[in-house]
C-alpha positions, 0 to 999 in steps of 0.5 A: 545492445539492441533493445528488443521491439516493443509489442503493442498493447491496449492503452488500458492494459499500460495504464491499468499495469501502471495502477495494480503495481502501486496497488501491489506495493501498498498491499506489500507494505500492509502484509509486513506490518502483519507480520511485524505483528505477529512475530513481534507481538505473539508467541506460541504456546505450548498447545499451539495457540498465540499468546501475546507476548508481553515484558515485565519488570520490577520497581519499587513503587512509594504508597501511603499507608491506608493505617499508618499514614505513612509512606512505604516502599512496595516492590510491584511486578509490571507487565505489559504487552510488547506491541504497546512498546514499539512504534509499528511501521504504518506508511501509506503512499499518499501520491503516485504522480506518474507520467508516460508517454504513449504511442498509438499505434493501431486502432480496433472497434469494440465488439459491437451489434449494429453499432452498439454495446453487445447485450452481455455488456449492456447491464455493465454500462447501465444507462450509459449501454446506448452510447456507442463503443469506444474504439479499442487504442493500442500504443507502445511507450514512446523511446527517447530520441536524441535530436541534433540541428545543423548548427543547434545544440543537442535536444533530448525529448522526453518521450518514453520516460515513466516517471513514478514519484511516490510520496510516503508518509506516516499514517493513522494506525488502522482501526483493527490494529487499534482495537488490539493494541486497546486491548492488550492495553487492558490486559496488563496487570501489576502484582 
């Protein structure tokens, strides 16, 4: 099967492509920790309000007597908060070591007046507004090629590869989530 002619894109648009996808996924992770959250941590109750839900559970606990001196067994309730239970999922990706291969192709001036950045970008570039444009690169990712010598053995190159390597790993509980946890830590009681 042919593989379909690749169209030309500005550089800034495969790089920047490359960027908002790692972006997504981070943002992905986050939004279901969120959910973990409130479909774990909180119920509804009857009026429609979240509430949050909690396990309790019952034990004998040994005290002295403030008159006796004695010590006496007393049957106490706990409850405790569920999200204080469970170790919530909290990865982030540290690295993203990405690597392509690009091949220019065509080149545009930027839009310029007399050589320059035009006005309604000027502010944009600030101090940096009399520097002259950049020129605007288009490229495609450069295909692998299988290269064959006469008498030489098989060479691959590695052009057209996009390596994405994403490393993972555990990281602080995000302060919001901290302050939750803090006080539905407060909020359990024993009776």
């Amino acid at each position: 099967m042919a593989s379909p002619e690749l169209q030309p894109q500005l550089v800034e648009q495969l790089l920047g492509s490359v960027l908002q996808t790692i972006v997504r996924a981070q943002g992905l992770m986050s939004s279901q920790v969120a959910e973990l959250v409130e479909k774990v941590g909180f119920e509804e109750t009857s009026d429609g309000k979240l509430e949050a839900r909690t396990f309790s559970f019952s034990f004998l606990r040994s005290e002295v007597d403030g008159v006796t001196g004695q010590v006496v067994q007393r049957q106490v309730t706990a409850t405790m908060p569920v999200l204080g239970l469970i170790n919530l999922p909290s990865l982030t990706i540290a690295e993203a070591d990405i690597s392509l291969d690009i091949r220019l192709v065509a080149q545009a001036p930027a839009a310029t007046q007399g050589g320059r950045i035009a006005a309604g970008r000027a502010a944009e570039r600030g101090a940096f507004s009399a520097l002259p444009n950049p020129l605007r690169l288009f490229g495609v990712l450069a295909p692998k090629r299988v290269v064959r010598g006469k008498d030489e053995p098989v060479v691959v190159e590695s052009s057209g590869t996009m390596r994405v390597t994403l490393k993972l790993r555990s990281q602080e509980t995000p302060l919001g989530l901290d302050k939750l946890l803090s006080v539905l830590d407060t909020s359990h009681h024993e009776a």
